[in-house]
C-alpha positions as CSV (number, residue, x, y, z in Angstrom):
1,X,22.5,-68.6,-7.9
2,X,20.2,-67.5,-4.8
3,X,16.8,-68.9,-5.0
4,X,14.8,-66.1,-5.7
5,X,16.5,-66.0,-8.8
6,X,16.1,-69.8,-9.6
7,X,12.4,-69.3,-9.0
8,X,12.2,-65.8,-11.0
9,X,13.9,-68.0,-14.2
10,X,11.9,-71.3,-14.0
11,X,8.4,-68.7,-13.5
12,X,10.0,-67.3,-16.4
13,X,10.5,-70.3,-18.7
14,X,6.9,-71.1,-17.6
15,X,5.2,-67.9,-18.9
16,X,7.1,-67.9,-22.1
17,X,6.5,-71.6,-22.7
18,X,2.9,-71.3,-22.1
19,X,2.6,-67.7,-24.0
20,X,4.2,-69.3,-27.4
21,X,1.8,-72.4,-26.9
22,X,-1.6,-70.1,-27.1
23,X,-0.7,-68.3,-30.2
24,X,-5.0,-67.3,-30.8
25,X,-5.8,-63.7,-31.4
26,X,-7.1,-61.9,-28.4
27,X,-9.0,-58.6,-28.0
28,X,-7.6,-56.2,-25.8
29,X,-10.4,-53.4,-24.2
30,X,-9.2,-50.7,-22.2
31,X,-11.7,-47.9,-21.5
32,X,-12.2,-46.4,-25.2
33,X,-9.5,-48.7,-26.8
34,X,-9.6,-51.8,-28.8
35,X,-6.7,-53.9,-29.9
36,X,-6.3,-57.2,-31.6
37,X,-2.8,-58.8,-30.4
38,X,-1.8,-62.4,-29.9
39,X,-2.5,-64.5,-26.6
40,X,1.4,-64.6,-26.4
41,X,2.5,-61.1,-26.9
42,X,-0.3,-60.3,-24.5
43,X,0.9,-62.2,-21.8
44,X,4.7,-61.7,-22.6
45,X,3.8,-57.6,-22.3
46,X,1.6,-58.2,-19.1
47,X,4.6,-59.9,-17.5
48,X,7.4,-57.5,-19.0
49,X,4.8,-54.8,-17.3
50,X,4.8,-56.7,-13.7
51,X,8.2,-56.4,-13.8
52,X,8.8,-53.0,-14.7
53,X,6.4,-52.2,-11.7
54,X,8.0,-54.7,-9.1
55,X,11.3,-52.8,-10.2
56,X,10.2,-49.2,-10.0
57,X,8.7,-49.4,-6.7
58,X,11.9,-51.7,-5.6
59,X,13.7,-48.4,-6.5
60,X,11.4,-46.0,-4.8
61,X,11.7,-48.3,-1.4
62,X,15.8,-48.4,-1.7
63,X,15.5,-44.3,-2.3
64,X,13.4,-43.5,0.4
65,X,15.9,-45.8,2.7
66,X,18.8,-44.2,1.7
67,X,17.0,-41.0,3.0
68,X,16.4,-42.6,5.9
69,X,19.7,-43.9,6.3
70,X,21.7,-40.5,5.6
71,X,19.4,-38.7,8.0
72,X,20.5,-41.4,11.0
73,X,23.8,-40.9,10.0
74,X,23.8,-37.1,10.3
75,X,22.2,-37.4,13.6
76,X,24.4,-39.6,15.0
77,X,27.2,-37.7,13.6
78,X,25.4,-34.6,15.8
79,X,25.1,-36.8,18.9
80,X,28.7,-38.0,18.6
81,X,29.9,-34.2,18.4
82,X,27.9,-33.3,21.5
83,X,29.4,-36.5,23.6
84,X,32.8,-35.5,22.7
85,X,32.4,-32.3,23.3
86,X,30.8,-32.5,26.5
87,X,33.9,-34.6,28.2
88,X,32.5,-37.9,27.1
89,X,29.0,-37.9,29.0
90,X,26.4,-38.2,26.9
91,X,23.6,-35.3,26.7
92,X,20.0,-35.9,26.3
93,X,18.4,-35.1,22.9
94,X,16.4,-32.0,23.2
């Protein structure tokens, strides 16, 4: 087990221990809207949220690298035709 994930499950034995040990009704206010929820689910949801965001945007960074990626690989693909078609001396990049 690496220890990011170590830390990730002791942080998450943490928040659920100390989420089911405030069980107190708490009034959420967002803008217009008003709910009444318990102390726990309300930090369970805010960490299930975190998550979700820290995993999304993990997703969006390994996307935009695999563009990345794909577009070196073309490009080297290009330059490699060029040197090998040029007798094996390479040719500047335009």
């Amino acid at each position: 087990m690496s220890a990011f994930s170590l830390f990730a499950l002791v942080l998450l034995v943490a928040v659920t221990v100390f989420a089911l040990s405030n069980p107190s009704i708490v009034a959420l206010r967002f803008l217009m809207w008003q709910v009444q929820v318990s102390l726990s689910l309300a930090v369970m949801g805010g960490a299930v949220l975190g998550g979700l965001l820290v995993f999304v945007s993990g997703l969006m960074g390994q996307q935009r690298l695999r563009a990345r990626v794909h577009d070196l690989q073309a490009r080297l693909r290009e330059a490699e035709a060029r040197t090998s078609g040029s007798g094996g001396s390479p040719t500047p990049p335009p």
